[in-house]
C-alpha positions in Angstrom: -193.0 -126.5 -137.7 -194.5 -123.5 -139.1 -192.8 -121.0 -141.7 -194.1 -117.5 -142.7 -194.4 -117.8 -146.7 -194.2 -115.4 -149.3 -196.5 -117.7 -151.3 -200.2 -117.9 -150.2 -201.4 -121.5 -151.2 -199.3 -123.7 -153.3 -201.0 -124.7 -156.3 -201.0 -129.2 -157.0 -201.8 -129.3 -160.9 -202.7 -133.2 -160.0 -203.6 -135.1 -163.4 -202.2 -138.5 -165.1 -199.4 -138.0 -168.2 -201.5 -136.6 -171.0 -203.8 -134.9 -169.4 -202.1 -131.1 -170.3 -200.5 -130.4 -167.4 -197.2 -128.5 -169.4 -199.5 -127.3 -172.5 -201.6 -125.7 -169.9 -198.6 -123.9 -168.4 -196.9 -123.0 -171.5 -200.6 -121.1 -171.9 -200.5 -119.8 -168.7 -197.3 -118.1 -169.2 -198.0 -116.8 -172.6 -201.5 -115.1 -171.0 -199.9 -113.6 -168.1 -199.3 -110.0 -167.7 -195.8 -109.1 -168.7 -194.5 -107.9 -165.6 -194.9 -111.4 -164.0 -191.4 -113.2 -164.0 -191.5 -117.2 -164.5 -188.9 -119.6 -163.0 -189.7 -123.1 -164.7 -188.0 -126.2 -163.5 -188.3 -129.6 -165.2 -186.3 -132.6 -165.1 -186.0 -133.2 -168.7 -183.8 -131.4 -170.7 -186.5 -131.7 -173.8 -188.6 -130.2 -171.8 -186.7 -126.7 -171.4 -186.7 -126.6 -175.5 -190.3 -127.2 -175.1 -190.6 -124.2 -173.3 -188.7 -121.9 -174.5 -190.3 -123.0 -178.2 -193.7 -123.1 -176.8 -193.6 -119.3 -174.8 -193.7 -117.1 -177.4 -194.9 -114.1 -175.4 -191.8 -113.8 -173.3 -188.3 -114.6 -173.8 -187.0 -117.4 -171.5 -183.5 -117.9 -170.6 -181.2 -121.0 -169.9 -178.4 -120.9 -167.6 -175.4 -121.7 -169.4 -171.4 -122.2 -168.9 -170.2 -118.9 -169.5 -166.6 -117.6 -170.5 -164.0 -118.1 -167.7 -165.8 -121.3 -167.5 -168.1 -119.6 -165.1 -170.6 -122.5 -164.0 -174.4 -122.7 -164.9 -175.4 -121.8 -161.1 -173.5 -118.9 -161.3 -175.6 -118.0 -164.8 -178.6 -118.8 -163.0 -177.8 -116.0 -160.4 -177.0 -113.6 -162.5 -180.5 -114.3 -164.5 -182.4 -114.1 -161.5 -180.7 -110.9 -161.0 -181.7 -109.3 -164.0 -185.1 -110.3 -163.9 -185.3 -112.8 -166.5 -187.9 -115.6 -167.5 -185.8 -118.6 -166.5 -186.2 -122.2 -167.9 -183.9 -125.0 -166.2 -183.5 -128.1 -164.3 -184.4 -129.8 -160.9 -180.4 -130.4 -160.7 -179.9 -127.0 -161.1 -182.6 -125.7 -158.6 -182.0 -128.5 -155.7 -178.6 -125.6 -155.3 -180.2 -122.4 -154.5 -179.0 -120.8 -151.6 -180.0 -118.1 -149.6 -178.7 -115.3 -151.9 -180.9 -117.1 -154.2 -183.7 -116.7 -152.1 -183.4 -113.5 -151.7 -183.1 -112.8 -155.3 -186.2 -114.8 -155.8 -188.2 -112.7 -153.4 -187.1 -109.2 -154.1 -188.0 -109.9 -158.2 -191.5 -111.7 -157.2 -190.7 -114.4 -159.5 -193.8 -117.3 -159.8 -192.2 -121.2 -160.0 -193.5 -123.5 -161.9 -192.2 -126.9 -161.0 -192.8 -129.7 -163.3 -193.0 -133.1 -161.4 -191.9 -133.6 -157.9 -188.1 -133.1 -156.5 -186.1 -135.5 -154.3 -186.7 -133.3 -151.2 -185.3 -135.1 -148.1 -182.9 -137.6 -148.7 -181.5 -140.1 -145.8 -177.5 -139.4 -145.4 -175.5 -143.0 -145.8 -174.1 -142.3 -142.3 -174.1 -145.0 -139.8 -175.6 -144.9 -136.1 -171.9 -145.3 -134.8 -170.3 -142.2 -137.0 -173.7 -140.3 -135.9 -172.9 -140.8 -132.3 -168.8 -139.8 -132.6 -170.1 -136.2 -134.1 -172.6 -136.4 -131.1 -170.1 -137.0 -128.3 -166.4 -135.7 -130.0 -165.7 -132.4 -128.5 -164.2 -129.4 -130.3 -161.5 -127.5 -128.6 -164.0 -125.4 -127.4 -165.7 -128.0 -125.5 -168.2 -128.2 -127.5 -169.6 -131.0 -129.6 -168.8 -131.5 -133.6 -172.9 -131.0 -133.7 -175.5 -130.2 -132.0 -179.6 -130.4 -133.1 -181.9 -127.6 -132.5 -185.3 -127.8 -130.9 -186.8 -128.2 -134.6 -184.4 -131.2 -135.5 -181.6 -128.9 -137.7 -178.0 -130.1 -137.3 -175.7 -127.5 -136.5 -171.7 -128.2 -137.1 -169.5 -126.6 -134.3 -166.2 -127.9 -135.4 -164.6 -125.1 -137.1 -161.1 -126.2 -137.4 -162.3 -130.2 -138.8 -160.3 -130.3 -142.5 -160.7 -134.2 -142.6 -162.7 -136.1 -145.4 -165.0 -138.5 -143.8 -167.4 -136.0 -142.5 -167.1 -133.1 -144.8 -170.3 -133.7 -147.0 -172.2 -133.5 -143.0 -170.1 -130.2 -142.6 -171.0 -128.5 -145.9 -174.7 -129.6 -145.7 -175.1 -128.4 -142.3 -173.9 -125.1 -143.1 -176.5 -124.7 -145.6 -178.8 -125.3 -142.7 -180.3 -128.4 -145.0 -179.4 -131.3 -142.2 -182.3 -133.0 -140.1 -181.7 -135.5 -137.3 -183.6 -138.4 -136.4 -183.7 -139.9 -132.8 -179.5 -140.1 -133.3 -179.8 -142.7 -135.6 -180.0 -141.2 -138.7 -179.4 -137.8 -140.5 -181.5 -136.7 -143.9 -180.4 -134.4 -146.0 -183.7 -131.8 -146.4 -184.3 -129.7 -149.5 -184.7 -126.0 -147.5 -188.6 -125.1 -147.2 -187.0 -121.2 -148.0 -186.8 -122.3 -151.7 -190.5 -122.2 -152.2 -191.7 -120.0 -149.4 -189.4 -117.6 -151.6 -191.8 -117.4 -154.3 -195.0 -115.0 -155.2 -196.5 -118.1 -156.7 -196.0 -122.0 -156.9 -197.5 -124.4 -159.3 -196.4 -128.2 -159.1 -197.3 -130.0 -161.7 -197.8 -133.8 -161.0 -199.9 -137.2 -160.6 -201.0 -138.5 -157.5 -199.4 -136.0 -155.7 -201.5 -137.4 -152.1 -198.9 -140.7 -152.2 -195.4 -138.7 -152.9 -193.2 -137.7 -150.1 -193.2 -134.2 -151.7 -196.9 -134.2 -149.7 -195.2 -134.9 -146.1 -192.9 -132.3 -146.7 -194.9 -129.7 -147.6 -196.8 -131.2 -143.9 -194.3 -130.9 -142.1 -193.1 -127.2 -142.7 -196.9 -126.4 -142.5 -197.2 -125.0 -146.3 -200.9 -125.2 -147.7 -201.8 -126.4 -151.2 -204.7 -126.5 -152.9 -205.3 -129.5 -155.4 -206.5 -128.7 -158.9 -206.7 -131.1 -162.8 -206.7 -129.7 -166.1 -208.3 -130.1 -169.1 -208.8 -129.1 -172.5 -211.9 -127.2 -173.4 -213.3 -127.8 -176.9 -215.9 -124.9 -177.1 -212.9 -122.2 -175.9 -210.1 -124.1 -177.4 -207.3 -123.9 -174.2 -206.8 -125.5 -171.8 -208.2 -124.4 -167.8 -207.7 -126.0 -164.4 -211.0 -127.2 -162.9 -211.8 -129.0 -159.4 -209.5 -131.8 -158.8 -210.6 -135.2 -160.0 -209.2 -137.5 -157.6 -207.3 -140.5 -158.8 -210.4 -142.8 -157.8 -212.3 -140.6 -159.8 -210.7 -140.7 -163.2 -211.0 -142.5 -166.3 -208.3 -144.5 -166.6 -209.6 -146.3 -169.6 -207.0 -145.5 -172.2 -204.8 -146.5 -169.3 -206.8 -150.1 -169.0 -206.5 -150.7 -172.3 -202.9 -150.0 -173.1 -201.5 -151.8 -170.4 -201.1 -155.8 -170.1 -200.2 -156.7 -166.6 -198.9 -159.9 -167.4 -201.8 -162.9 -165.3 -201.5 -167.3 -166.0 -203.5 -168.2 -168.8 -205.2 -171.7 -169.3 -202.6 -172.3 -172.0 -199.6 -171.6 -169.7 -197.9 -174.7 -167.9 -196.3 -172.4 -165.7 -197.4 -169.2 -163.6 -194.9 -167.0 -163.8 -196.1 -164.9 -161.0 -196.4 -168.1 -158.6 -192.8 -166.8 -157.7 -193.9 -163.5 -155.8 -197.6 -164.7 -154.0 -196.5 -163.7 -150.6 -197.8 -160.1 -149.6 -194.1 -159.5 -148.9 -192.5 -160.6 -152.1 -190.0 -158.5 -153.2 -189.8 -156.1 -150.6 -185.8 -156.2 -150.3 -186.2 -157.8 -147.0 -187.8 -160.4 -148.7 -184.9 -160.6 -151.5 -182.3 -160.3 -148.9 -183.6 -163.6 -147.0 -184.3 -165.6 -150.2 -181.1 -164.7 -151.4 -179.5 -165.5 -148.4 -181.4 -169.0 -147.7 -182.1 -170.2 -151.4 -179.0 -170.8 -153.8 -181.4 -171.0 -156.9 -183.6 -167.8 -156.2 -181.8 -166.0 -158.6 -182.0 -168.6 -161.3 -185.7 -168.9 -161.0 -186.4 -165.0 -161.1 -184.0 -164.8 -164.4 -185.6 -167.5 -166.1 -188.7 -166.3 -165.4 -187.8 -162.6 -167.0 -186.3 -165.0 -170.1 -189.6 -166.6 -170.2 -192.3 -163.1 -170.1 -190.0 -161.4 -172.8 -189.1 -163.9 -174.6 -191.9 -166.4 -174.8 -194.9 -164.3 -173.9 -194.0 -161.2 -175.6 -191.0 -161.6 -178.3 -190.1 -158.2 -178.4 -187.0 -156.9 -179.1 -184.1 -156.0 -176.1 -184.4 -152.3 -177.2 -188.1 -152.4 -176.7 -187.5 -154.0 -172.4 -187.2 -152.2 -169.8 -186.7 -153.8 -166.5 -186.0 -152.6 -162.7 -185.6 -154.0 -159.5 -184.0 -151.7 -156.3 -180.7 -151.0 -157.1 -179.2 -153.3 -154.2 -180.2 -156.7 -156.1 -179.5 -155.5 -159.6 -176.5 -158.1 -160.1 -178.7 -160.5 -158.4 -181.5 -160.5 -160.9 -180.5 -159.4 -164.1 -180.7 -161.3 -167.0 -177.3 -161.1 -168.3 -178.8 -159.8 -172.4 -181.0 -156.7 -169.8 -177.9 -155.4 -168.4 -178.5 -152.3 -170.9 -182.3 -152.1 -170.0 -182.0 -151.1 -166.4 -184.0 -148.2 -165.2 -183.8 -147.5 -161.3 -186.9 -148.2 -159.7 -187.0 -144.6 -158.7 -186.5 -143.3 -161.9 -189.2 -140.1 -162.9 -186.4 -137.8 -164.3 -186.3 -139.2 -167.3 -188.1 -139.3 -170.7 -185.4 -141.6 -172.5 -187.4 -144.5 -172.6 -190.7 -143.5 -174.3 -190.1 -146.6 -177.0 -190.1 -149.0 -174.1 -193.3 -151.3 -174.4 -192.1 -154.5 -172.3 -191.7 -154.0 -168.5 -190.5 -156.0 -165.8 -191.1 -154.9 -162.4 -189.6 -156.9 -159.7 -190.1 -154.9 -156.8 -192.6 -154.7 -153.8 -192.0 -150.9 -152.5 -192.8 -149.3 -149.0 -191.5 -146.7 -147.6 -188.3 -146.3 -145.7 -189.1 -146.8 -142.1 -186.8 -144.4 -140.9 -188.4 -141.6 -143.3 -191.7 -142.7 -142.6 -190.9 -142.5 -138.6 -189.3 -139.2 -139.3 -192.3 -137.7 -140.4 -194.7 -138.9 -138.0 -192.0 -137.5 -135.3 -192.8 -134.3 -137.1 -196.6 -134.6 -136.1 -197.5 -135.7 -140.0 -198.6 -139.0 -140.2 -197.4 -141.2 -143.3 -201.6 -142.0 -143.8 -201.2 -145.0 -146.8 -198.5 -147.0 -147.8 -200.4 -148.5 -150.5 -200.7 -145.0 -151.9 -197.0 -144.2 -152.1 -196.2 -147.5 -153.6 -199.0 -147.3 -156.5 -197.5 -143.4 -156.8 -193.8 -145.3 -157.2 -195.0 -147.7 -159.8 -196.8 -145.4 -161.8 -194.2 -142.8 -162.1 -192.0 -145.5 -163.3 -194.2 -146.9 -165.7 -195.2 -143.7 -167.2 -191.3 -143.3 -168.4 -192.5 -146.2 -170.7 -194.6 -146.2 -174.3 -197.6 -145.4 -172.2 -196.6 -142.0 -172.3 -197.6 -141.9 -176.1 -199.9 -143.9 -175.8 -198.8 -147.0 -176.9 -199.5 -150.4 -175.5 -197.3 -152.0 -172.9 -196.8 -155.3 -171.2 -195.6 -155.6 -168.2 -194.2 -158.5 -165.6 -194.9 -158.2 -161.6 -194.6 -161.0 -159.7 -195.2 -159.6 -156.8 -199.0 -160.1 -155.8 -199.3 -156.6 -153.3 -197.8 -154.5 -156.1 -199.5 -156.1 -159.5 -203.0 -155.6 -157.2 -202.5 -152.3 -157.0 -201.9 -151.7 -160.5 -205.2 -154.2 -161.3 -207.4 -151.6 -158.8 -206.5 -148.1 -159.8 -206.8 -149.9 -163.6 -210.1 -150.9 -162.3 -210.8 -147.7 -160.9 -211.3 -149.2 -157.5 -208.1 -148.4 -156.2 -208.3 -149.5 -152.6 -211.2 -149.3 -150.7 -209.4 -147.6 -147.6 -208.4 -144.7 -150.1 -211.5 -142.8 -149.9 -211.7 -142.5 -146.4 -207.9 -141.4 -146.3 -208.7 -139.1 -149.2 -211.8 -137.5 -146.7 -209.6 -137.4 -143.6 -206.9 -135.4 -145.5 -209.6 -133.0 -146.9 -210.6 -132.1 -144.1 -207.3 -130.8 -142.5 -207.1 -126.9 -142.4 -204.0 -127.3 -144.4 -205.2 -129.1 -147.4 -207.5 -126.4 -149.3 -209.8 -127.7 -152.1 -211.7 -125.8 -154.7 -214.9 -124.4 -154.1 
């Protein structure tokens, strides 16, 4: 697919957490001519403080619940309307619609997006329910939808009040419905939200692994990847040519965090549990949980054992995750508190966090990955996009700060992973994916 964009090139500020990413857009904004109008989205509410603390050049807005109980998306119209520097979150901006994108466009606004969004999500519909909107017929004669040449669900069924479908109905009026192969419907962020802008700037890590990347593929928007850093002799921050993650030094990374490995003192290997390659993938879980009556048992008193006997930290100090479907499964019953979702990058409420458990064994979802390559853009590396998953959810830990963590994976694919890009090695596949996407005409790097 391929959409005419206000915005040239969108711009990947690509570094690990500490690296500057926000100080060097709170400098960017504060340097830039006056007329230029900012829209900065963040998924942490501390974060819009930040900004609105940290700009002192311009005067940034928040949109609020206004008298009449008028909502905040209403507010955020009406700022965009007048112009305004605008601070707010991905919550918030995941409801623009096309007034708002034409708002956007006529004001030449530049967005700054801090960390990736949640842009396609798969619709909990079933194959069956999918094929009843497919076949039913309207009094018209017409079917309850019907998918365009570029995959967009369209709902014909004007006179449908029921319940069960109505979330399909409103999304698909929004023109944010995709169909795959009539077996499964995802809900997809509309690419009009950022061709909208004069300028985009996404600030994130490892941006080459997040499904943010296939997206951006798929609608045939070009990025250009650059890092910051912090220049003594000047004393600001500047972008400079990307550092890929292969290429950076992780050593204050290596040395805060304790992947948890058998020592010659330990009677028992705690990660013995998760030595298959496919160890808690939740097909995996799903079969042992299905086949072994004492799974669970084992996994929980193996938890008990890292925290407990390896680390004696504190409850308030663990946080664990596994994928959300097993939760009841595998939680120790004094961690039902601790849970944060295996997805979880929204977040900076857990910065005092310095034990980890991670029992999960990620891949991507095989109907999103075949929905993408159905696209023409090939999902190049799952490796990638599991190390990308693991990482974001570690970094809403103590590493953050840069304090010293410990942290549990049994499973043998995903604790190697972490060991490599520790190492600096990643995996040795990465540097010939990291060549082959380079050289596509719509990947741009510097120089």
């Amino acid at each position: 697919m391929d959409y005419l964009n206000k915005v040239d090139t969108i711009k990947i500020i690509d570094a690990t957490c500490g690296k500057g990413k926000t100080s060097w857009a709170i400098q960017y904004m504060n340097e830039a001519d006056p007329s230029e109008k900012f829209l900065f989205i963040t998924p942490f509410l501390t974060e819009v403080e930040r900004i609105k603390e940290g700009v002192q050049q311009r005067k940034f807005s928040e949109p609020s619940i206004g008298k009449g109980n008028e909502s905040k998306f209403s507010s955020l119209k009406q700022l965009l309307n007048k112009g305004e520097n605008i601070v707010s979150t991905h919550k918030l901006f995941s409801r623009l619609d096309k007034e708002a994108y034409e708002i956007i466009k006529s004001q030449n606004y530049t967005l700054i997006l801090d960390e990736v969004m949640d842009v396609i999500e798969q619709i909990p519909i079933a194959p069956d329910d999918i094929k009843i909107l497919l076949n039913s017929k309207t009094s018209e004669g017409t079917s309850y939808i019907s998918v365009d040449e570029q995959g967009f669900i369209k709902w014909n069924n004007k006179d449908y009040n029921g319940k069960f479908y109505k979330d399909i109905q409103l999304k698909a009026y929004s023109s944010s419905l995709m169909m795959y192969k009539d077996t499964a419907i995802f809900s997809v962020f509309p690419i009009q939200a950022f061709s909208s802008f004069r300028n985009v700037f996404v600030l994130t890590y490892m941006f080459y692994g997040q499904t943010q990347r296939y997206y951006f593929e798929m609608f045939n928007l070009k990025y250009k990847f650059h890092s910051t850093r912090f220049n003594n002799e000047k004393g600001k921050y500047e972008l400079i040519d990307y550092v890929r993650p292969s290429q950076e030094n992780v050593e204050h990374l290596k040395k805060n965090i304790k992947i948890y490995n058998k020592s010659p003192k330990d009677k028992k290997d705690l990660n013995a549990i998760g030595e298959d390659e496919w160890a808690f993938s939740s097909s995996w879980i799903r079969r042992k949980l299905a086949e072994e009556d004492e799974f669970p048992k084992k996994v929980i008193k193996n938890v008990y054992n890292f925290y407990h006997n390896k680390c004696n930290t504190k409850i308030s100090k663990i946080m664990w995750t596994c994928v959300m479907d097993f939760q009841k499964d595998l939680e120790h019953e004094r961690l039902t508190k601790q849970f944060v979702a295996v997805t979880s990058r929204a977040t900076n409420d857990y910065i005092d966090r310095d034990t980890l458990i991670y029992l999960s064994n990620r891949y991507m979802n095989p109907l999103l990955k075949g929905f993408f390559e159905n696209h023409n853009v090939k999902v190049l590396d799952e490796d990638l996009w599991a190390l990308s998953e693991l990482l974001q959810w570690l970094f809403r830990s103590a590493i953050r700060q840069g304090n010293e963590i410990n942290i549990y994976i049994p499973s043998s694919r995903m604790r190697g992973l972490l060991a490599k890009y520790l190492k600096g090695e990643l995996i040795s596949s990465f540097e010939k994916l990291v060549e082959g996407v380079f050289s596509k005409s719509s990947i741009i790097t510097n120089g």
